[in-house]
N, C-alpha and C positions, 0 to 999 in steps of 0.2 A: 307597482300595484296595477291591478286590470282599472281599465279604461270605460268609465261609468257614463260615458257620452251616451246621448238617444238621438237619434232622427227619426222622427218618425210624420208621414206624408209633408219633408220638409221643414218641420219645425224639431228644432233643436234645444234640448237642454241639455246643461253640466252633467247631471244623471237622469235616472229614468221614476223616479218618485214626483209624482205631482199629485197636489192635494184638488179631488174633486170640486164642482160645482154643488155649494151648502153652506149653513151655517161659518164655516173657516175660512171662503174666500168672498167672502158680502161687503169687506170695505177694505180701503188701503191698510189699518192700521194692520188688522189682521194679515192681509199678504204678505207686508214690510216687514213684518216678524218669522212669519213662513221663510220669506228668503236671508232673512239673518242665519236663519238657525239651516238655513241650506238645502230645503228644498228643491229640487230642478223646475218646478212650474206650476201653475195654479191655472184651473179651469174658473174663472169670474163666476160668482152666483146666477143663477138666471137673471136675465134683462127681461124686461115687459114693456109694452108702452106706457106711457104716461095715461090716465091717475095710476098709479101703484094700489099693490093690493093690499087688502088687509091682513095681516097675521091674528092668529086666537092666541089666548094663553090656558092652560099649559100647552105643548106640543110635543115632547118626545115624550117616549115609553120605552121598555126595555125587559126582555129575558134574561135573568138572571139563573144558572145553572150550576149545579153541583160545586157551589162557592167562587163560580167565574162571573164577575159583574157585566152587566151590556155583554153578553155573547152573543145577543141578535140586539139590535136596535130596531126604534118604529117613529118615522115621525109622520108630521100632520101638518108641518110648514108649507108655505107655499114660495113660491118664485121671489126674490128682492120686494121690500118693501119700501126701499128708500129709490130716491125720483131718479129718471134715469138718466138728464143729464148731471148728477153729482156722481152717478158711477160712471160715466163716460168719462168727465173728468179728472176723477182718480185714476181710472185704466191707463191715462195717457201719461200720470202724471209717475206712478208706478214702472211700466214699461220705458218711459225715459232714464230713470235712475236704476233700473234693473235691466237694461240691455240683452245679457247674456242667457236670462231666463224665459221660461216659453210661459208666455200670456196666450190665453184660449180663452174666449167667451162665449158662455153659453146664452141659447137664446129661447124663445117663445112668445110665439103672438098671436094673432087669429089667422087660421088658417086662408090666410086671401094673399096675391100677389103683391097686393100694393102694402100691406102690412112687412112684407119682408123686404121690400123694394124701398121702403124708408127706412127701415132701421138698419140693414145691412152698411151703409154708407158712413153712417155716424159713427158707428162701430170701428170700422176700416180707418177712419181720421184718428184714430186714435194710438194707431202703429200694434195693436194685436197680431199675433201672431197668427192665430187662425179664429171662426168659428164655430161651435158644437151646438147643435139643434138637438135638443130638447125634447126628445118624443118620448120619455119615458116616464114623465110622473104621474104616477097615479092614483093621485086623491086633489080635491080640489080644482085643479087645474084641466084637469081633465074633464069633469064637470060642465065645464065652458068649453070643449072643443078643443080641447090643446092638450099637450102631453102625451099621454099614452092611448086617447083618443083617434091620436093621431097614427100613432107608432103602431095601432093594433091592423091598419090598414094598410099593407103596401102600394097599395096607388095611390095613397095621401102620400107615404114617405117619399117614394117616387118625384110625384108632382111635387112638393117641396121643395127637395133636394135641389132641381131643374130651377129653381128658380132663384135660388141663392147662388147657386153657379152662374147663371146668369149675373148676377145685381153684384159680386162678389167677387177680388181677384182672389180672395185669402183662401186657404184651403177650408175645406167646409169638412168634421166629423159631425157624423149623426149618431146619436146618441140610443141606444134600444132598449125599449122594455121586455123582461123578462116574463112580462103576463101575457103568452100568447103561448099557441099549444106547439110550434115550429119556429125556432129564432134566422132558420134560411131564409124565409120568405120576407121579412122584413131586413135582412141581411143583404137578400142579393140586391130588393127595391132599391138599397139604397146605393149598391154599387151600379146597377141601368141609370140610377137617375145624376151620376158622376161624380159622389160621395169620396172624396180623399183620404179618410177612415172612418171604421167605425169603434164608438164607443159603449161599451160594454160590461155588467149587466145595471141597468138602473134597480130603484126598490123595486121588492115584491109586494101587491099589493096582501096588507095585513091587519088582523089585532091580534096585538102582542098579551093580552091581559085580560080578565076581566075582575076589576073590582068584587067583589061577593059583598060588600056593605051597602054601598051604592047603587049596585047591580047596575053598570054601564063598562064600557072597554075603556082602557086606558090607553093615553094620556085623556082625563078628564075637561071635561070644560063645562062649565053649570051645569054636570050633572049627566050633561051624554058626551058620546063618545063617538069615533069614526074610525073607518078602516083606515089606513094609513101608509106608508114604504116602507118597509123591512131591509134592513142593511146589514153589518158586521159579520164577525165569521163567521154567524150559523151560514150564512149566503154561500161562501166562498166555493162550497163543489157545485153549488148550479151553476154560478160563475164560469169556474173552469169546464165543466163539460158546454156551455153555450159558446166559448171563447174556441173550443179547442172543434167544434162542431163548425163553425165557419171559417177557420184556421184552414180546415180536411176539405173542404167543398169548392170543387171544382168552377162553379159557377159562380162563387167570391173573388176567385182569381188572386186569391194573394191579397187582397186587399186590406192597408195595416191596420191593426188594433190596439187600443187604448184601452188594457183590462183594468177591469173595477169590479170588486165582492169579495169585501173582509180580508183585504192585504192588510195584514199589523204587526209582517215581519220582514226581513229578505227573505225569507226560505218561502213566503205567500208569493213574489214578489216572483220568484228566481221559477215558481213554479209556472206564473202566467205567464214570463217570459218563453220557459220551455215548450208553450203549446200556441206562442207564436206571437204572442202579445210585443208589442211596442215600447209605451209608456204602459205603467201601472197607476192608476188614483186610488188616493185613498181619502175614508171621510171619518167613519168610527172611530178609528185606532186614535187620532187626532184627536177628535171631538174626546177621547176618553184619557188620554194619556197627556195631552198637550203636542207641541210641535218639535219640540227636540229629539220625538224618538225617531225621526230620520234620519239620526246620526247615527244609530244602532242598525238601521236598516242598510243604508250606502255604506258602512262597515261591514260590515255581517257577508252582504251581497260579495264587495270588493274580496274579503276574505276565502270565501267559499271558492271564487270566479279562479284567484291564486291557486288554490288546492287543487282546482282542477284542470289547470294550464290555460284556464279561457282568458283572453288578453283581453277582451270587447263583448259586446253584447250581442251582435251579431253570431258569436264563437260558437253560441247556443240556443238561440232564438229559434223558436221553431224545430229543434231538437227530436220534441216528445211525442210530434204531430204524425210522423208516419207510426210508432205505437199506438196510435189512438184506432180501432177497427171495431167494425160491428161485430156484435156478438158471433153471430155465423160466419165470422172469420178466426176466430180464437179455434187452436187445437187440442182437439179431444181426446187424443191422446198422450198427453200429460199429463203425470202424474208427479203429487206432493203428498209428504207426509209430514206430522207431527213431529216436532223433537225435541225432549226436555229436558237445560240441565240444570243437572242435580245439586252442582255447586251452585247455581242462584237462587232455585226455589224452596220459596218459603213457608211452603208446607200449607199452604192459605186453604187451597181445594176449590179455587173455582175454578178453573180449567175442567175440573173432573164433574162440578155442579153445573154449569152453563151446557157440556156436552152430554152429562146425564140425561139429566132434564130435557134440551131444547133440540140434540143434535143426533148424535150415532151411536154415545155408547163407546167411545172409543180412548177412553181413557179409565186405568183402573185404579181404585182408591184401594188401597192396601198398608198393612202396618211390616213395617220392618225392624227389628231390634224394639219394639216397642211404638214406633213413633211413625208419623203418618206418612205416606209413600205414595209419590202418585207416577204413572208410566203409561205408555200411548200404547193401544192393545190397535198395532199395528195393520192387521189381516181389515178391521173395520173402520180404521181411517182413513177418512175422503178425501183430506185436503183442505179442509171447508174457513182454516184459519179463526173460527170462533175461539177457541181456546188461547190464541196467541195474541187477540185483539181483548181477551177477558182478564187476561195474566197483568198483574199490577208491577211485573220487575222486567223492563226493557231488554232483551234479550235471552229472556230465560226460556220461551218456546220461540223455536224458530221452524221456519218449513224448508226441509229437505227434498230437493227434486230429486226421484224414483228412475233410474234408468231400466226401463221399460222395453228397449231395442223395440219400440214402433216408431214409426214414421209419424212425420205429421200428417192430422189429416184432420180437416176442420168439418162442420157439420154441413157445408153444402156438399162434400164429398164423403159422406158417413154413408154406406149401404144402411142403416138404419132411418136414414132420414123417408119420410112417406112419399117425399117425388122422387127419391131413388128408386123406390122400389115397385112406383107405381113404373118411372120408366123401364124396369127392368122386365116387367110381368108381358 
């Protein structure tokens, strides 16, 4: 069977599934159950200094979609609320009886030296594996200077980072928020300031809801409500194009990643991998299904890895990174068409409604023998895949690449492009 080992900036687990920093990893008993059921590694709930914060009730909320429960998640929770020497405690007491599995703890404090210069040490005593800074929350905590206050700044992250490496042999991941309009620039601060990976995407900040009785956004709390982090799969493509955006960038230098947004399967898991990811975390899938579906996941993964002769993680890792290119590198002279068979469709007509209505025109609804007939009117199909992504039976429109006898030729080499032709004039 392929070889589900991770190393990733040095820290090693059994496989590459580790349950984020959240609700799943905030006490022993919860971890101790995670690595029953076989988890590779858990990111510890955020740390804070002592007093601890307060938690509200309620706290999460949730989009719920065309009969898929939590397909985005929202919460409103804040950092651990229990003291932080009984989670240093357990950390130690955990990572002693789980050796083989990679302990990360996540962290946050106020933004000042001497706040990272105490609590990094106490951490470290504890035999952790590594830790994760925290710049990505964005409700609450942020509020106070921390979080994604921080993360929205690259010379915060920067200056940080510098200082935990300092105070710190462990390897330090930092952690990014996706609420910022370029995920490089908080990417690279943290690879200048000697970040050993980064961790990737935190929530979005959101409201998932709003009440109409009440008139406040959900999850409620006497009445009002607050923006909050957005998780679960609706995430998962910002995820990968922010993952796969610093994966491609020269000035990241390779630098590993720990992808996180709405992995709740291997095939999520196998994709982060592909665009260069590390570890994967996950938090939704968990929080919704319980802890054993990473037995489905390190199956599923190991399965696949077999089918495609990949022995390790590495086989494929970063794979998908050199397909990843800017638009104006995609060629313009290829061509795709429509193709529909007949033995699987089901005569429904929305391939032929969807392109009517929204697209070219390129498909004809027609009766045959009586009975409803639909075929791609060829000469006016672009390519455009609406009909194949609208079709309700898995392979019944597939796109067919057009041999065309043109060359490649992408649009910074287009004679139509406007600085071609201003160069030309």
């Amino acid at each position: 069977m392929a070889d589900l080992r991770c190393n990733i900036a040095g820290v090693q687990s059994p496989n590459p599934f580790w349950l984020a920093s959240a609700p799943p990893t905030d006490k022993e008993y919860n971890v101790v159950r995670a690595f029953k059921a076989g988890w590779g590694g858990v990111v510890w709930k955020t740390l804070g200094e002592d007093p601890p914060v307060v938690n509200v009730s309620s706290r999460y909320g949730a989009v719920n979609y065309n009969g898929t429960r939590m397909a985005g998640f929202n919460n409103i929770e804040l950092i651990t609320d229990r003291p932080l020497d009984v989670n240093l405690r357990e950390i130690k007491q955990v990572k002693r009886d789980w050796p083989d599995r990679a302990m990360v703890v996540s962290l946050m404090v106020p933004c000042e030296e001497e706040s990272w210069k105490r609590i990094l040490p106490l951490v470290e005593d504890t035999g952790a594996d590594a830790v994760e800074l925290n710049f990505g929350c964005p409700h609450g905590m942020s509020e106070r200077g921390m979080g994604s206050a921080v993360g929205q700044v690259p010379e915060y992250i920067e200056m940080v980072t510098r200082w935990c490496k300092k105070y710190t042999r462990m390897p330090v991941f930092v952690k990014l928020t996706p609420n910022i309009t370029n995920i490089l620039h908080p990417a690279r601060a943290a690879k200048a300031g000697g970040a050993d990976a980064v961790s990737l995407i935190n929530t979005i900040n959101s409201i998932v809801t709003v009440d109409l009785d009440a008139m406040a956004p959900t999850p409620i709390v006497g009445g009002k409500g607050a923006h909050g982090g957005y998780c679960g799969p609706a995430v998962k493509p910002i995820a990968l194009n922010m993952v796969a955006e610093i994966a491609r960038d020269p000035e990241c230098g390779g630098i590993p990643i720990s992808g996180i947004g709405g992995v709740s399967n291997w095939r999520d898991a196998a994709e982060f991998i592909s665009l260069g990811s590390g570890s994967v975390q996950v938090c939704t899938a968990a929080m919704h299904y319980g802890f054993k579906i990473v037995e489905d996941m390190a199956d599923g993964l190991s399965n696949w890895m077999d089918s495609k002769g990949y022995k390790n993680l590495d086989d494929f890792r970063g794979a998908a990174v050199p397909n990843v290119v800017n638009w104006n590198q995609l060629d313009m002279n290829y061509e795709c068409v429509a193709e529909i068979n007949q033995d699987l469709c089901i005569k429904c007509g929305l391939c032929h409604v969807a392109c009517e209505d929204t697209s070219h025109q390129a498909i004809f609804a027609k009766r045959v023998d009586g009975k409803r007939h639909y075929e791609v009117n060829v000469p006016e199909c672009v390519g455009c895949n609406l009909c194949m992504l609208a079709c309700p039976v898995d392979d019944c429109i597939t796109m067919v690449e057009v041999d065309n006898g043109k060359p490649y030729m992408n649009w910074l080499q287009d004679p139509r492009n406007p600085a071609n032709i201003k160069a030309a004039e």
